[in-house]
Every structure is written in C-alpha cells, then in structure tokens.
C-alpha beads as a LAMMPS data file, in Angstrom:
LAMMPS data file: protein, C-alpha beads

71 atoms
70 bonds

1 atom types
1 bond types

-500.0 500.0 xlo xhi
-500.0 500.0 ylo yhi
-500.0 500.0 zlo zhi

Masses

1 110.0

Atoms # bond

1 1 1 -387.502 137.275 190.201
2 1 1 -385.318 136.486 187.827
3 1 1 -381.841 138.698 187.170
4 1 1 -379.086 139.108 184.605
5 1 1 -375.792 138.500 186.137
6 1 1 -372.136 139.341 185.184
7 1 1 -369.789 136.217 184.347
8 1 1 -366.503 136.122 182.877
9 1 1 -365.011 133.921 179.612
10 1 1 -362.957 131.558 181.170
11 1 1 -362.224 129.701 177.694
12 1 1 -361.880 130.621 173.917
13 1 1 -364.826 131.152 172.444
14 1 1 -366.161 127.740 170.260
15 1 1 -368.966 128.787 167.674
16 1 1 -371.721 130.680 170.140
17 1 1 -370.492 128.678 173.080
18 1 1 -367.751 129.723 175.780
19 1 1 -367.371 128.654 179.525
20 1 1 -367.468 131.444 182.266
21 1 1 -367.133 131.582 185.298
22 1 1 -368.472 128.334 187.703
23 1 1 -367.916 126.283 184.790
24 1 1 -371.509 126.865 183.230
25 1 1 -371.517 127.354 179.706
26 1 1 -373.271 129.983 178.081
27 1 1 -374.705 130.967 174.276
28 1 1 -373.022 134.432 172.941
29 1 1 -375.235 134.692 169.883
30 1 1 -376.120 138.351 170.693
31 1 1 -372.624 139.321 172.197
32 1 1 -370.450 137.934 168.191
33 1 1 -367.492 139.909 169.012
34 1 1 -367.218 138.317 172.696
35 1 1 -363.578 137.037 173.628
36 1 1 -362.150 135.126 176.662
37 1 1 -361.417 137.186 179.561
38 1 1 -364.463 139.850 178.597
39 1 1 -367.213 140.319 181.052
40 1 1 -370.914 139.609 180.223
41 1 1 -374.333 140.186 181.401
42 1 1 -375.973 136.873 181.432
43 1 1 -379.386 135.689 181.845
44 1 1 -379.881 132.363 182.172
45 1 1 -377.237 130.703 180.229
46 1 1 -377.919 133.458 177.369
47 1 1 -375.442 136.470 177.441
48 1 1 -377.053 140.019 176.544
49 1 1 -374.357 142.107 176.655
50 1 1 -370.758 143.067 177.284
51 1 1 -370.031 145.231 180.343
52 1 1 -366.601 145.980 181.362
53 1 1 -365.006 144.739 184.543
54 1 1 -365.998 148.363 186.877
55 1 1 -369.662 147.559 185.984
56 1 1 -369.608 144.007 186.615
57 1 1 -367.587 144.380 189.966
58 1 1 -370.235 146.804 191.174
59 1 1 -372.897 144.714 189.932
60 1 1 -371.738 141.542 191.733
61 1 1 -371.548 143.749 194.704
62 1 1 -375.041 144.823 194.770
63 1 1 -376.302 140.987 193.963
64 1 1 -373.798 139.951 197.602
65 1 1 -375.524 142.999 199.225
66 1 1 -378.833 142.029 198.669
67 1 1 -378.722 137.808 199.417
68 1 1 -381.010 137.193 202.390
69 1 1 -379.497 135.312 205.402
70 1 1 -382.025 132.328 206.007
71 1 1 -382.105 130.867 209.934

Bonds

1 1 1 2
2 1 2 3
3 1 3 4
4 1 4 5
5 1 5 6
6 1 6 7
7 1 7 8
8 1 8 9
9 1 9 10
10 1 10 11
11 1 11 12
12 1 12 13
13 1 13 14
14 1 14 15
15 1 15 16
16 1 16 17
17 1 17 18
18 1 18 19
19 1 19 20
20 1 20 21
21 1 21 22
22 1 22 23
23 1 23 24
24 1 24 25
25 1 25 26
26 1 26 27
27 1 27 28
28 1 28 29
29 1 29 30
30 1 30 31
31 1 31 32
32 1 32 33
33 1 33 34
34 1 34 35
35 1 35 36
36 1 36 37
37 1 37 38
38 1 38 39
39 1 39 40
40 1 40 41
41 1 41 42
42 1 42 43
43 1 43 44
44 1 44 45
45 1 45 46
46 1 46 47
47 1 47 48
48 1 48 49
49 1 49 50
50 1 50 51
51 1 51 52
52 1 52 53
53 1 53 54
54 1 54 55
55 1 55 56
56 1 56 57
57 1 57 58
58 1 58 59
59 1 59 60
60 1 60 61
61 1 61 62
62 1 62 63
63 1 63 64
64 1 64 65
65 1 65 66
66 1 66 67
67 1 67 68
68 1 68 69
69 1 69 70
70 1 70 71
C-alpha cells in the first residue's frame, strides 16, 4: 500500500523542484504557490497538496503509530 506523506521545504524553491525533508527532492507542479518552510502531502516524490503544520504533525503521528515492529 502505498501512502501520501507530509514533508517539509527545506530549500527555496528552484523551478518545480525543492528539497524537503531527508534530503529527497520532490516535483511541486501541482502545489505553484509552495515556499520553503511550508508543509506538503507527498506521494512519491510528487507533492499533492499543502497542509499546514497541525495536520502534518498528526499525520506523521498516525504513520509512527501504525509501523509494525518486525522480530
């Protein structure tokens, strides 16, 4: 299963392309008015949306809450 995650814009946007969080770099192409420090909903290495930081906070949350321990 595959989920969208929250990330943050670590660097100033360049074109459709910004580093977030864990160094990845991501395409903002549907998120234009994206800045650094904003919080997005990523999928893959496409963002889909801005969320604010309450949303993304509680999101990362549930994601910790969920991982599975392996033995």
């Amino acid at each position: 299963m595959c989920l969208a995650t929250p990330v943050q814009i670590m660097s100033k946007v360049q074109g459709v392309k910004c580093k977030v969080d864990g160094d990845k770099t991501i395409d903002i192409s549907l998120v234009p008015n994206a800045q650094k420090g904003d919080w997005l909903l990523c999928h893959g290495d496409l963002a889909i949306n801005k969320i604010d930081a309450d949303e993304a906070k509680t999101i990362l949350g549930m994601i910790k809450s969920c991982q599975h321990q392996h033995h």
